[in-house]
C-alpha positions, 0 to 999 in steps of 0.5 A: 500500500505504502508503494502505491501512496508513493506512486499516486503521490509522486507529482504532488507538490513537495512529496519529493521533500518528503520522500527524501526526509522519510527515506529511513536510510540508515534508520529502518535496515539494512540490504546486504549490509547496505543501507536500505530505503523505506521503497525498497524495504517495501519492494522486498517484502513484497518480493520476499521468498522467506520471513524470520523473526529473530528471538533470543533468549533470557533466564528468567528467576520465578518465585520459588528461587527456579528459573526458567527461560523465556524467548522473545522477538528482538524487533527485527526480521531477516528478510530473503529473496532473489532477483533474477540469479541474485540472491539477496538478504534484508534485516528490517528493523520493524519499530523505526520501519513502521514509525517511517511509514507512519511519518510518510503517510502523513503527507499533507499537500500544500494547500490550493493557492497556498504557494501564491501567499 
C-alpha cells in the first residue's frame, strides 16, 4: 500500500521533500549490509521468498528461587529473496520501519493557492 501512496503521490507538490526526509536510510535496515530505503524495504517484502523473526533468549528467576527461560522477538526480521540469479538478504528493523511509514503517510499537500501567499 505504502508503494502505491508513493506512486499516486509522486507529482504532488513537495512529496519529493518528503520522500527524501522519510527515506529511513540508515534508520529502518539494512540490504546486504547496505543501507536500505523505506521503497525498497517495501519492494522486498513484497518480493520476499522467506520471513524470520529473530528471538533470543533470557533466564528468567520465578518465585520459588527456579528459573526458567523465556524467548522473545528482538524487533527485527531477516528478510530473503532473489532477483533474477541474485540472491539477496534484508534485516528490517520493524519499530523505526513502521514509525517511517507512519511519518510518510502523513503527507499533507500544500494547500490550493497556498504557494501564491
Amino acid at each position: 500500500m505504502l508503494r502505491t501512496f508513493d506512486d499516486v503521490m509522486r507529482d504532488v507538490d513537495g512529496y519529493e521533500a518528503h520522500v527524501a526526509a522519510t527515506s529511513g536510510e540508515n534508520f529502518i535496515g539494512e540490504i546486504d549490509g547496505q543501507p536500505l530505503s523505506l521503497r525498497e524495504a517495501c519492494n522486498k517484502i513484497i518480493h520476499a521468498i522467506d520471513f524470520r523473526p529473530i528471538y533470543e533468549s533470557a533466564e528468567r528467576e520465578e518465585a520459588d528461587k527456579t528459573y526458567s527461560r523465556v524467548w522473545y522477538m528482538t524487533g527485527e526480521i531477516e528478510i530473503e529473496g532473489t532477483r533474477g540469479t541474485h540472491q539477496w538478504a534484508v534485516l528490517l528493523f520493524v519499530p523505526p520501519f513502521l514509525e517511517m511509514v507512519l511519518d510518510r503517510i502523513a503527507f499533507e499537500p500544500p494547500a490550493v493557492g497556498a504557494e501564491a501567499a
